[in-house]
N, C-alpha and C positions, 0 to 999 in steps of 0.2 A: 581228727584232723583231716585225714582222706576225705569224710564225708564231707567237709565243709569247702575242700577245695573241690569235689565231685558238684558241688550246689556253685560255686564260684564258675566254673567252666561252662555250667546251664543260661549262668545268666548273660556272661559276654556278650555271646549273637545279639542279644538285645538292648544290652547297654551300645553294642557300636550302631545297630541299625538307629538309636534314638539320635545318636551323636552327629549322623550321617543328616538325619531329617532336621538338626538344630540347625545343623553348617551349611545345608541347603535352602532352610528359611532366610537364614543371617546374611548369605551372601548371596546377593540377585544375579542374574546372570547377565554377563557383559553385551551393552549394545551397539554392537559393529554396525558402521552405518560411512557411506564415502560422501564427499563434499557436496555431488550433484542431489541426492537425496536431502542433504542438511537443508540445500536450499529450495527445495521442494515441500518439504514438511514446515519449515517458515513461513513459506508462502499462504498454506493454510492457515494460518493461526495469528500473521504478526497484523496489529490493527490499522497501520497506515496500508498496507497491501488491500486490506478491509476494505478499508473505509474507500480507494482509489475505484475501486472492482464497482461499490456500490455509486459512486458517482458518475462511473461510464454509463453503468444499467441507467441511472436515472436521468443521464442526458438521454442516451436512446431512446426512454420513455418520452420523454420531452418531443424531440422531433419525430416522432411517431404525430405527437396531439398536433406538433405544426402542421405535418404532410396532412393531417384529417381537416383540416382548415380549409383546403384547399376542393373538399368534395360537397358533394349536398350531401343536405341533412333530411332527416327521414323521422318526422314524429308522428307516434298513435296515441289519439286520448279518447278515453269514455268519461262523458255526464250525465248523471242525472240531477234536474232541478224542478224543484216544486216553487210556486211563484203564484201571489195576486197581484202584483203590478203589474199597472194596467197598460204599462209601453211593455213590460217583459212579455205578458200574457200574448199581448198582439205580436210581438215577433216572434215566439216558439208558433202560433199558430199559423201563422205564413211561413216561416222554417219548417212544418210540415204540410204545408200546402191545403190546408182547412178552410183557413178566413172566409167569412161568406158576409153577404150586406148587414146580414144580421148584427153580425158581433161590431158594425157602425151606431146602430140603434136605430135600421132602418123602419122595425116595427113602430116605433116612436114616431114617426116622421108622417105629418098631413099633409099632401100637399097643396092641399083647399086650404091650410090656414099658417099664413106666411109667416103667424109665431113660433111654427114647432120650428121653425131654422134654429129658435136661441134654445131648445131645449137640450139641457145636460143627457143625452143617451145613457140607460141604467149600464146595458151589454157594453162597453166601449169603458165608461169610466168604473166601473164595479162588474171585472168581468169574471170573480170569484174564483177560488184554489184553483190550476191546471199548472203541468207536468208534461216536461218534455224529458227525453232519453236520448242521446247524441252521441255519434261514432264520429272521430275526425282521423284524416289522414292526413297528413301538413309537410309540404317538402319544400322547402327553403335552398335557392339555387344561388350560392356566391356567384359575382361575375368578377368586379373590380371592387378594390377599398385601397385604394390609393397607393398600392405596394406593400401593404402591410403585411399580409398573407405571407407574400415569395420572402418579404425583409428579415419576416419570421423564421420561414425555414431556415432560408440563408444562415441567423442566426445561431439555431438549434443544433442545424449541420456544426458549425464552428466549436460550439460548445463542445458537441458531442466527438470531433478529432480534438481538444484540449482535454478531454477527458481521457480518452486512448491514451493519448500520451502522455500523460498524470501518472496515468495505472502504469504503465511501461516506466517511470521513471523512477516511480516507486518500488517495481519489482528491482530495478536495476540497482536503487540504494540499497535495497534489503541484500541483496546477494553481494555488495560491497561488506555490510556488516556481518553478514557473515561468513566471506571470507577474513574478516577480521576477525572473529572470534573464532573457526575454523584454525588456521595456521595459527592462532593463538595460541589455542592450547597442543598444536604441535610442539611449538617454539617453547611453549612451560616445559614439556615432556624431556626437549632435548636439553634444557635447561636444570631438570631435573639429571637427568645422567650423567649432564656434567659435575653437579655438585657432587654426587656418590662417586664419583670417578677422584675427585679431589680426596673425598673422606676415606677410601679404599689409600690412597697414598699416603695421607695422614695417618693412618694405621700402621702403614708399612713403616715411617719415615720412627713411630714410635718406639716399634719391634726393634728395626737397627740401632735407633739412640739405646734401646736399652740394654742391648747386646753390647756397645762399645761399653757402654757406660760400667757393664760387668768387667771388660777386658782393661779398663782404666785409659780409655782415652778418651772420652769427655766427661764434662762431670755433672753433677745433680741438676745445675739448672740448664743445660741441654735436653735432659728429658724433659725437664716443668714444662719448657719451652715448646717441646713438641706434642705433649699433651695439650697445652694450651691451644694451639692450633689445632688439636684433632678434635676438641669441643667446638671452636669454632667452625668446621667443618661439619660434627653435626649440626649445629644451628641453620650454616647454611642449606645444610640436607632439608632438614623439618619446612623452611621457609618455604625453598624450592618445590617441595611438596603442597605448600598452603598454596602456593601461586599454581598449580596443575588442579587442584580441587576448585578456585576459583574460575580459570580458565573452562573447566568442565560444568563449572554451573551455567556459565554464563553461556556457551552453547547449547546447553540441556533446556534453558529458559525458550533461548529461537525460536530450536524446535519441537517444541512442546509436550518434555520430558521432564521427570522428577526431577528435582535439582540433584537427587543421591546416585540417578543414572550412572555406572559405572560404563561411561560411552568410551568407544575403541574407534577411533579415526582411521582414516584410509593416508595413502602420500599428502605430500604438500602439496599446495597450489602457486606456480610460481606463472603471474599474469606474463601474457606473452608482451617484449617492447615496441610499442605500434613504429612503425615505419613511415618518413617523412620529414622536412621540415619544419619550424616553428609555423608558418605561414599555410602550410596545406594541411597541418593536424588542427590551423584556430579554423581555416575554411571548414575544417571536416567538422568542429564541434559544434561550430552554427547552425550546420545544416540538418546533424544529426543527434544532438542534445536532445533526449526527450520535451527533458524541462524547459529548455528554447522552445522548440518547436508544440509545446501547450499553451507559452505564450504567445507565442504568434497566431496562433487562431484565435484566443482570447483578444488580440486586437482586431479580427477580422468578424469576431462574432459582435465587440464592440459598435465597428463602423456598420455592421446591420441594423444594430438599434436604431441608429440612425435615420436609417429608411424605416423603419416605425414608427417613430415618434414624427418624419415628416409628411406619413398619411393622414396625420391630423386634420393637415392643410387641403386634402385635396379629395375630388366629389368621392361618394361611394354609390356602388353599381349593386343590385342586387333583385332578383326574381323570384316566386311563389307560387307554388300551384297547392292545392287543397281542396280535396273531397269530405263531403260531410251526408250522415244519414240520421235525422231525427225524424223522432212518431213518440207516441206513446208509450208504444210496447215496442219489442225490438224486433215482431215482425211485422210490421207495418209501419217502418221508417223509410223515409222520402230521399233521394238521393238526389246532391248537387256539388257545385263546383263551383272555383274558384282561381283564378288564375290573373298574373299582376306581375308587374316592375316596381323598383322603385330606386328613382335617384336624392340621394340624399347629398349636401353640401354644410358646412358648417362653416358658416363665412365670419363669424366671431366666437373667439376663446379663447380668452388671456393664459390659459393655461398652456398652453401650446406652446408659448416661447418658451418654457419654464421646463419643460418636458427634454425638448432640443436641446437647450444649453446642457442637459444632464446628461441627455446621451454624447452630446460631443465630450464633455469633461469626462466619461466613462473611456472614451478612444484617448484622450490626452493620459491620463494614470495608467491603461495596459501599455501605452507606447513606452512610459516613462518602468513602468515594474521590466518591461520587454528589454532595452538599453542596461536597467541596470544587470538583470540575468545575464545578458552578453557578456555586461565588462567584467564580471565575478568571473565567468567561465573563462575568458580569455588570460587573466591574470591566475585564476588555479592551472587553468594547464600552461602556462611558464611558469610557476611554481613547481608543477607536477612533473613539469619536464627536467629541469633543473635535477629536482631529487631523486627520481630513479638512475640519474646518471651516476649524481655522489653515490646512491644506495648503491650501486653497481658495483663502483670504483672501492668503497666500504667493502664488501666481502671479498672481494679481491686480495685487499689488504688485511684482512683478518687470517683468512686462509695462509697467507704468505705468513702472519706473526704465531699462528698458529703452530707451523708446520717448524717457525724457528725457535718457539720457546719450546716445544719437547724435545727435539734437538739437543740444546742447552741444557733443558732441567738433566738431561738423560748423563749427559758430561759432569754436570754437579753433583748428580748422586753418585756418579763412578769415584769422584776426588773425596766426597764424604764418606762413604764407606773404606775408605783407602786412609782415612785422618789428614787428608789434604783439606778441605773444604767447610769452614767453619756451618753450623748449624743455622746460622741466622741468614747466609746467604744461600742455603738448600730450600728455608722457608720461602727467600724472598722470593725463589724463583720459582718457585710452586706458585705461588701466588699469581704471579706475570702468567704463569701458564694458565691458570683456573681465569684469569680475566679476559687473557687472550679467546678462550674456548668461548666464555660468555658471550662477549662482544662481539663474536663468530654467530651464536644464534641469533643472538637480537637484530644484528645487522641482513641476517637472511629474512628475517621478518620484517625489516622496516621494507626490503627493498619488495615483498610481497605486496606491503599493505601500498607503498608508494606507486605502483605499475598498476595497481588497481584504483586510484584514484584519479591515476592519467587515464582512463579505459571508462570510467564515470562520464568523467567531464568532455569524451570525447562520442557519451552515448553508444557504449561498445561493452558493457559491464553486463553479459548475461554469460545464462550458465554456459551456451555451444561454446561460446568463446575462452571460456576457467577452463572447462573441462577437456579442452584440447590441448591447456598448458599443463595437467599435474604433472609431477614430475615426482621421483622420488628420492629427492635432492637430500643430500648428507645435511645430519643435523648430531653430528658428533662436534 
């Protein structure tokens, strides 16, 4: 028996070192992480943020190609061509300066006998296989095209600030969502404590029912009764729980973490209340609304089309210079030049009306998407204004029912334990308190989530501005 408890003592160390490596596989280790990172790591990963980022790049690229419109062009080409055409044959041979009377069919030609005028020259029309080798330089000098050029950048430009502000508008919804799912899963958490806070009382309320209940002053179905409640208090535990594991996935998702992320949050974020009038907060979102001010270039980038499509109408300017070296062989090629204008006009093309009507009806629909943006954003923030007030006014008054239903419950346990205070009215008022405390989180969270939608719509929804409000506001 010694020996085997002498063998039992050897093996411990290593039954707990195993047990230590299960519980450290099992349990991952928690990810502390505060708001302004959340919405940092979002950033990277969420596909509208994506997608905005790659459509600035590819406006940028864009007015890049318009700005290169606007310079000369610079082309190099090498040929070689083998030919018995007898017009091709004659121009590479004067393209490198050879031609001689011969290759006329001068040998042919009597001049004592007036008929050789009609004869067919062999060298001239059969002037058999030759090869020319050809270096060109070719620079092509825009001048004028009728505005097309400038109506294009103009445009490009336009684009390319509706794009900024795309992306900017879009980082600004993302850090809306999540500081929605951020204080989300705060508000689960505090929601969470409340529930165990009720079940911890539910416990208690069951211990004294059952202590009277031994001393004979209530009777059997006073316990059932407070049992019953103390189940329904775990339920409400377990639930309260399911909604923090949800809350945490749906963070983990953002920012781009296992859904099983055991994440640990930093304070709340309570948006600061912008300051001002109905009238100078609608000025302020006009002017500084992302999502306005992308459509307002898009109607600016619109009205450039315009000036495109009516270069159709009007002469186009344009210059050429070009060097060229053909021979045979590429040392012994002949160098020449070349150098031109040319005005061009298109004084008929029915397509041209058909172009214009499209780009005006492209300036009618931004103007018309432009208006409607406005009156959305104008109508969300007196919306938004409105609710952060209630929300306001909401915790206020929770706090106040808060602070009076423990108060009270605190008086009805005193009269219960005492056989003053029937059981169903100790419940009732457990209860008033477990809802009061609920509707204490929630209402901290709506007026989170509502101060952030005023702060949206007012184009003020970035991280400097969150992360100057956390706060570490009671979420008891």
């Amino acid at each position: 028996m010694k020996k085997d408890y002498c063998c039992w003592n050897r093996r411990r160390p290593w039954a707990a070192i195993m047990a230590a490596l299960l519980t450290s596989v099992a349990a991952p280790a928690v990810y502390a992480i505060d708001f302004a990172q959340c919405v940092q790591d979002a950033q990277k990963r969420n596909p509208e943020a994506l997608l905005a980022e790659a459509q600035a790049a590819e406006a940028k690229g864009a007015l890049s190609s318009a700005d290169g419109n606007l310079l000369p062009k610079l082309t190099a080409s090498f040929s070689g061509v083998q030919s018995n055409n007898a017009l091709t044959v004659f121009g590479m041979k004067l393209s490198q300066r050879v031609a001689t009377f011969n290759d006329f069919g001068a040998s042919q030609f009597n001049p004592s006998d007036p008929q050789s005028l009609y004869t067919a020259p062999n060298n001239l029309d059969h002037p058999g296989g030759y090869h020319n080798l050809g270096t060109e330089l070719s620079l092509a000098i825009p001048i004028w095209n009728g505005g097309a050029v400038r109506s294009g950048i103009s445009e490009a430009e336009a684009m390319l600030r509706a794009a900024q502000a795309g992306d900017q508008f879009a980082q600004q919804k993302l850090t809306f969502t999540v500081l929605q799912a951020y204080d989300g899963l705060i508000a689960a958490k505090a929601g969470q404590e409340v529930a165990e806070k009720a079940l911890r009382a539910a416990d208690n309320y069951v211990k004294t029912t059952q202590q009277l209940l031994d001393q004979g002053v209530v009777v059997k179905s006073d316990l059932l009764s407070a049992q019953v409640h103390q189940e329904e208090a775990v339920l409400a535990v377990q639930q309260a729980k399911d909604n923090v594991a949800n809350a945490r996935a749906n963070l983990a998702l953002l920012i781009g973490q296992p859904i099983s992320t055991p994440i640990q949050v930093d304070a709340p974020v309570l948006p600061p209340q912008p300051a001002g009038d109905t009238y100078a907060l609608e000025q302020e979102a006009i002017a500084n609304n992302p999502g306005i001010r992308a459509l307002q270039e898009k109607v600016r980038a619109a009205r450039a089309g315009i000036g495109v499509a009516r270069a159709a109408y009007l002469p186009h300017v344009n210059a050429m210079a070009k060097q060229e070296w053909n021979g045979t062989t590429l040392g012994n090629a002949v160098p020449s030049y070349t150098v031109g204008g040319q005005v061009s006009w298109n004084l008929l093309d029915f397509s041209r009306s058909g172009q214009m009507d499209s780009a005006q009806a492209k300036v009618q629909v931004a103007l018309a998407n432009l208006q409607k943006a406005q009156d959305d954003t104008r109508l969300q923030l007196q919306k938004s204004l409105l609710a952060t007030k209630l929300a306001s006014q909401r915790v206020k008054a929770r706090k106040l029912a808060v602070r009076q239903s423990e108060e009270a419950q605190r008086l009805v346990r005193l009269r219960y334990q005492n056989g003053v205070e029937t059981l169903t009215g100790l419940l009732r008022g457990q209860a008033s308190l477990d809802q009061s405390r609920a509707e204490l989180v929630q209402a901290r969270y709506a007026e989170a989530v509502e101060r952030g939608a005023l702060l949206l719509a007012l184009g003020k929804m970035d991280i400097q501005t969150l992360t100057g409000a956390a706060t570490t506001g009671e979420t008891k």
